[in-house]
C-alpha positions in Angstrom: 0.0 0.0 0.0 1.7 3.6 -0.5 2.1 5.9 1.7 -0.3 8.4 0.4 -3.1 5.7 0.6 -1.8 5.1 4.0 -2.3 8.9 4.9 -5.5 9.3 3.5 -6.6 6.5 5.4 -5.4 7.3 8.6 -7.0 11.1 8.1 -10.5 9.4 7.1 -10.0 7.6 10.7 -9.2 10.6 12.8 -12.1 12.6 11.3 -14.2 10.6 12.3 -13.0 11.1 15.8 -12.2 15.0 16.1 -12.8 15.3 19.7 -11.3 12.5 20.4 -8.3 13.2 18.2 -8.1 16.5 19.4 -7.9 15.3 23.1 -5.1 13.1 22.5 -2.9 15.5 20.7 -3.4 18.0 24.0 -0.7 16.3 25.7 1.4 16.6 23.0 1.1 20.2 22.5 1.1 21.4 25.9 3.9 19.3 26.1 5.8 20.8 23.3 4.8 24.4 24.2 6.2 23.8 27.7 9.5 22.2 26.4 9.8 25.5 24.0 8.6 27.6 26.2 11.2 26.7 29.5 14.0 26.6 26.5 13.5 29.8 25.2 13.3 31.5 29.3 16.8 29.5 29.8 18.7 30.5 26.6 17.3 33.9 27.1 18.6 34.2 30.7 21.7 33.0 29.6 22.2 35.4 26.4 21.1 38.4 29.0 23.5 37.0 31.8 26.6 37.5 29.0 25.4 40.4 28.0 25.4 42.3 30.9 28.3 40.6 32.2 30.1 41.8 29.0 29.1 45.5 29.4 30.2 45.4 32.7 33.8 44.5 30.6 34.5 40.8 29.8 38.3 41.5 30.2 37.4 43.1 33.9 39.5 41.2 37.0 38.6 41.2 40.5 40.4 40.8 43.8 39.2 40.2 46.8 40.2 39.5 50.3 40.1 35.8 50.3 37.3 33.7 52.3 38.3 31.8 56.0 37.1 29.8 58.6 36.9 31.0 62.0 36.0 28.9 65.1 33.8 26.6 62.4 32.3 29.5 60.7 33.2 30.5 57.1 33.5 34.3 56.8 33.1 35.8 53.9 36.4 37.6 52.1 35.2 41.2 52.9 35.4 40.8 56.7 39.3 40.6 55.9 41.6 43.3 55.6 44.6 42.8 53.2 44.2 44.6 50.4 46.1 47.9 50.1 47.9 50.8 48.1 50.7 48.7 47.8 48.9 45.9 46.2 47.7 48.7 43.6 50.7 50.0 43.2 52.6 46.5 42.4 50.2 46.0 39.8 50.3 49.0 38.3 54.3 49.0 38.3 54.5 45.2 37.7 51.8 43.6 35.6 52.3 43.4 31.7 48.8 42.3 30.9 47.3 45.0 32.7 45.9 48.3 31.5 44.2 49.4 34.4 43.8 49.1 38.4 41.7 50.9 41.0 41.0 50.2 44.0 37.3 49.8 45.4 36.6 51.4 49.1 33.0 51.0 50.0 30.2 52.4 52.3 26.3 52.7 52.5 25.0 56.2 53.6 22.5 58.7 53.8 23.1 61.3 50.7 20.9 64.0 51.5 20.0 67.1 49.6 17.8 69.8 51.0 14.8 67.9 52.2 15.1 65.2 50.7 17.5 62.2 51.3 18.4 58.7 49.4 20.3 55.6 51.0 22.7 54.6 48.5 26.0 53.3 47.7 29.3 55.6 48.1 32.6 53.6 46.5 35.8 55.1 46.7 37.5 54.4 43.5 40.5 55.1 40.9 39.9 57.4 37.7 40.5 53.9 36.0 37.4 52.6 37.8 35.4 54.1 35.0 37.4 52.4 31.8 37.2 49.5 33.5 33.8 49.7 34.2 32.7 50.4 31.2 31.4 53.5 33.1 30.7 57.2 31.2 30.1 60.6 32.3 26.9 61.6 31.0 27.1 65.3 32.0 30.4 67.2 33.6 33.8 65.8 34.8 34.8 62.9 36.2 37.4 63.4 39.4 41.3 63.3 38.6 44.1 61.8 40.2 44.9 65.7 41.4 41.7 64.7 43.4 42.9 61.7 44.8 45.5 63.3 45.8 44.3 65.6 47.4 41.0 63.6 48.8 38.8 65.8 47.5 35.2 66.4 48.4 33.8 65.6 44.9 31.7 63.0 43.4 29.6 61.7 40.8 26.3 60.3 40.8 24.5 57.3 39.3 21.3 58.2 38.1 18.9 56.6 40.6 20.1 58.6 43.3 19.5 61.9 40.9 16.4 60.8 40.3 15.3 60.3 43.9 17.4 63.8 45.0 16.7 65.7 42.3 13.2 64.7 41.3 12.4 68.1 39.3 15.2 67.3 36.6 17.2 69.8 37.7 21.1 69.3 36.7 22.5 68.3 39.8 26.7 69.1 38.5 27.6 72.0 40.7 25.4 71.1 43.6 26.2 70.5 47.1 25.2 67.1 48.7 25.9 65.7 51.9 26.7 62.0 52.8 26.9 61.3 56.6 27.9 64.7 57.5 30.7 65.4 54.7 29.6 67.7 52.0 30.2 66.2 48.5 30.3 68.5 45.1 28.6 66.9 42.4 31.3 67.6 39.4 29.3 64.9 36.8 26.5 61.9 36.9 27.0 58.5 35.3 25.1 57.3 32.2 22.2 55.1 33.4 23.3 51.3 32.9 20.1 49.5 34.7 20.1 46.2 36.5 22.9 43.9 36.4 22.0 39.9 36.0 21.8 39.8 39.8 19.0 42.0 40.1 21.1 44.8 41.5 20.2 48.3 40.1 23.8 49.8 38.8 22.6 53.7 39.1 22.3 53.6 42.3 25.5 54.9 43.5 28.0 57.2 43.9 32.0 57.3 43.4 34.0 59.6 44.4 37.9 59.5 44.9 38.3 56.2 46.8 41.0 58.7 49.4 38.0 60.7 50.6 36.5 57.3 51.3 39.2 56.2 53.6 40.3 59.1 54.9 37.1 61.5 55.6 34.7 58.8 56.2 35.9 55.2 57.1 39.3 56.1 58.2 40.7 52.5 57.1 44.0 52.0 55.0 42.5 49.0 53.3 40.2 48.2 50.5 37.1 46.1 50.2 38.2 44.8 46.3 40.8 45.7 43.6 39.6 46.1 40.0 41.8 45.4 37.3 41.5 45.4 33.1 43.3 43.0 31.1 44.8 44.1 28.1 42.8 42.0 25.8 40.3 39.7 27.0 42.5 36.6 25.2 45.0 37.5 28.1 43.3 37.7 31.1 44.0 33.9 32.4 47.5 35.5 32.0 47.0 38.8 33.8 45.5 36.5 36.5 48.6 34.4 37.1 50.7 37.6 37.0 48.4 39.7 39.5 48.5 36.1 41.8 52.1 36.5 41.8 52.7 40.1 42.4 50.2 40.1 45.7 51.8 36.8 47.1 55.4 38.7 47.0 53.4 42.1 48.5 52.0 39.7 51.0 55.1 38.4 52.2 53.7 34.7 51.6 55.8 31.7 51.5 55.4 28.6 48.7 53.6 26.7 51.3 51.4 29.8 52.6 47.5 29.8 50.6 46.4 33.1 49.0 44.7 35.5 51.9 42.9 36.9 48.5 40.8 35.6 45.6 41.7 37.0 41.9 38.7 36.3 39.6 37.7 37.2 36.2 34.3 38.2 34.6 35.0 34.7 31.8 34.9 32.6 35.1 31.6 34.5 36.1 30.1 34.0 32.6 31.0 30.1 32.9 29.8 29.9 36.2 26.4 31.8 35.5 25.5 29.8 32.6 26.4 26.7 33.6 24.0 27.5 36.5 21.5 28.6 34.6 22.0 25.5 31.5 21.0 23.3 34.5 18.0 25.2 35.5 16.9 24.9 31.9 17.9 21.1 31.9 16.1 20.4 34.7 12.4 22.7 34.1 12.7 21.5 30.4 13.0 17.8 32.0 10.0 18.2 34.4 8.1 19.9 30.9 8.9 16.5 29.2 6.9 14.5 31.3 3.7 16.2 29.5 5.8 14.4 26.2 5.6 11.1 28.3 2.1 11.6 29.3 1.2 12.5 25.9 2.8 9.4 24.6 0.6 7.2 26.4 -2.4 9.2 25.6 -1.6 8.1 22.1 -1.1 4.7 23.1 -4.7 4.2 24.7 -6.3 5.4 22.3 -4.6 3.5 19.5 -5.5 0.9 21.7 -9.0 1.8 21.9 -9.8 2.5 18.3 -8.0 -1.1 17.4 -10.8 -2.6 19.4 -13.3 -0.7 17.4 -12.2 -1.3 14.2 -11.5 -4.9 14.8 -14.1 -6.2 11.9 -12.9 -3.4 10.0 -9.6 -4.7 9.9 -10.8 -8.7 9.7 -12.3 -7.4 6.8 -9.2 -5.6 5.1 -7.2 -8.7 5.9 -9.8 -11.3 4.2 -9.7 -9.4 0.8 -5.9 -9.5 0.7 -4.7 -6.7 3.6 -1.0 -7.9 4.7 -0.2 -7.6 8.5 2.5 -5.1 7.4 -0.4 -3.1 5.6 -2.1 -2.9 8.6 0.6 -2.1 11.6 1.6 0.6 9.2 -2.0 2.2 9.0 -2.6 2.6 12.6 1.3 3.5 12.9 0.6 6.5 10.4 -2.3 7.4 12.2 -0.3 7.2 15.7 2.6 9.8 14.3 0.2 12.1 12.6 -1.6 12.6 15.8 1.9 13.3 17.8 3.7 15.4 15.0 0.3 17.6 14.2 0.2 18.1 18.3 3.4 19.0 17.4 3.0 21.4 15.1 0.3 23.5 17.7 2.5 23.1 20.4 5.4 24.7 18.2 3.1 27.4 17.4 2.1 27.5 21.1 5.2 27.6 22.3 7.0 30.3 20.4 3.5 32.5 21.2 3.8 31.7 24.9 7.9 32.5 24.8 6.6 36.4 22.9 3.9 36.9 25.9 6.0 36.3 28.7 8.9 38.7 27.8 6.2 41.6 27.0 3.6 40.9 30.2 6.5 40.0 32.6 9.9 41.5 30.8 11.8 38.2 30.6 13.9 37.5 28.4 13.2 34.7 25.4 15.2 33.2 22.9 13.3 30.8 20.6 16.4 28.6 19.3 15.6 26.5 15.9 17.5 23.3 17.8 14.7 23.2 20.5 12.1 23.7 17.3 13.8 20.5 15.3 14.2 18.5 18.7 10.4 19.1 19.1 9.3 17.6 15.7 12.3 14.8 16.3 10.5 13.9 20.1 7.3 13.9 18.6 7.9 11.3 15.4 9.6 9.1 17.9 7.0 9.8 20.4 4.4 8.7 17.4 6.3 5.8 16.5 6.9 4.4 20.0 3.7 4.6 21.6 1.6 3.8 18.4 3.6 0.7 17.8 2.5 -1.9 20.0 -1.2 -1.1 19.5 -0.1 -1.1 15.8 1.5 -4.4 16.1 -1.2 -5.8 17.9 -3.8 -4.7 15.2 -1.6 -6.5 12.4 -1.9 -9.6 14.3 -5.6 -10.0 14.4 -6.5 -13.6 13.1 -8.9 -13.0 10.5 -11.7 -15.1 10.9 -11.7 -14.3 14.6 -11.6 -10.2 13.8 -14.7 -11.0 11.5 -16.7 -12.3 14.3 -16.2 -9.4 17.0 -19.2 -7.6 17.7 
């Protein structure tokens, strides 16, 4: 029998059966459209994850205190203090694969102007910080190292705190804030750069020369983190080995001594947040297959059902000359065109559902074709498995027997 004989048959069988038909593909296509649809958010999340981890400069290094364990408890890095302006000067002096260093002194405060006032971020930093960055000034300066010098009152803001203390859109270079006590000069404001991939709003902020930091307000010699910028982003394994090396001589420690510091680059970061999020994305598209499984067996029962049906139907095709073959390849053919048409509507369903979750909820999507062609691939097989033993079963209907059922 051809195939096209073979398809028109099956089609005659299912429309006779819509509902029924239709009910069975359902698992199919929800399955599908869930498989597409948890895809699409992980790809997405993993494509916006390198993205913003790229703007924030994918050659960018970062040094830490390093992590310990005291009395049982692990304490995190930046409850250590042994980072200082020798380590950025070593770098600067000693490291070939580095353009730029800046130290990173940190504090939370109240900036306040006039009546109104704004907890934010204040970080002490380098003119370098805003190269390596990936920082601009959107309006004004930005400080010099005459100001670090110097430890001068000036700063520049990140456009959330503008927004919040100078709501009537007002240029805020020139002003006068105040941030626990010390009177900062706004001299420029940052270009906005939104959330970063942790959820953390980058505008919030302000950074100012990171010698006002230590000296006028936290009165520390030592830095929370170092920030460094490889020369190329093909070199910054390199530039880590060489910055590990220049802060173990600074440190004093000896070949048996461990790092008291953690160097770190933004292609470890990457690695590490999309491997994270690869296994979220294995394991919801996983949990999504089981509506494939489900599916599956839908088709099975079914098969099964309309084999019992159709058994003097297909006594009859076998007495005027109907092979076994003929047969478990007409209730095959209708087993895969149920699963690859639920396929088709959960594709369709899938890609729709991907578009209305980034506008409603702002996630990102990416629809790839490899998670469109594994789709059709799962649901042939799917078609192919499950209809098979009800197919086989059909083909082995004695005749005579078949002819008899009522």
């Amino acid at each position: 029998m051809s195939a096209i004989n073979l398809i028109l048959i099956a089609l005659r069988a299912l429309e006779r059966n819509k509902l029924r038909a239709f009910l069975t593909m359902l698992g199919i296509i929800i399955g599908v459209a869930a498989v597409i649809a948890m895809v699409a958010i992980g790809e997405g999340s993993k494509q916006s994850i390198q993205s913003q981890l790229g703007n924030m400069g994918s050659n960018m290094i970062t040094i830490m205190p390093a992590s310990n364990v005291t009395g049982g408890v692990r304490v995190s890095g930046s409850s250590f203090q042994s980072l200082t302006i020798a380590d950025v000067l070593a770098i600067q002096k000693n490291a070939t694969y580095v353009s730029g260093v800046s130290p990173v002194s940190s504090t939370k405060g109240q900036a306040i102007y006039g009546a109104l006032n704004w907890n934010t971020s204040l970080q002490g930093v380098a003119p370098s910080y805003l190269d390596i960055r990936k920082l601009t000034v959107n309006d004004g300066i930005s400080f010099s190292d005459a100001d670090v010098a110097t430890a001068a009152k000036v700063c520049l803001l990140g456009q959330t705190v503008i927004n919040n203390l100078f709501p009537s859109g007002e240029s805020p270079v020139g002003k006068v804030i105040r941030l626990n006590s010390i009177p900062l000069q706004v001299i420029g404001t940052l270009a906005p750069k939104g959330q970063s991939s942790f959820g953390q709003d980058q505008d919030d902020i302000i950074l100012t020369p990171y010698t006002t930091v230590q000296k006028r307000i936290l009165a520390t010699i030592y830095f929370q983190s170092i920030y460094a910028s490889a020369v190329s982003e093909g070199v910054s394994d390199k530039a880590t080995d060489e910055i590990t090396e220049i802060l173990r001589t600074t440190h004093r420690l000896r070949p048996s001594d461990e790092n008291n510091f953690q160097v770190r680059t933004m292609e470890e970061l990457i690695k590490t947040l999309s491997s994270t999020s690869s296994l979220l994305t294995i394991l919801l598209t996983a949990i999504a297959g089981i509506s494939l499984v489900i599916g599956g067996i839908g088709i099975m029962n079914i098969m099964y059902v309309s084999v019992t049906e159709r058994t003097r139907e297909i006594g009859l095709r076998m007495s005027i000359g109907a092979r076994g073959i003929d047969i478990l390849l007409q209730f095959l053919v209708e087993a895969v065109i149920i699963s690859v048409t639920g396929g088709l509507i959960g594709v369709v369903l899938g890609i729709t559902s991907a578009k209305v979750i980034t506008l409603t909820l702002g996630w990102p999507t990416m629809v790839s074709e490899s998670s469109i062609i594994l789709s059709f691939v799962v649901c042939a097989f799917t078609g192919v498995f499950f209809g098979y033993y009800p197919a086989q079963a059909a083909s082995r209907l004695d005749p005579i027997e078949a002819l008899r059922y009522e």
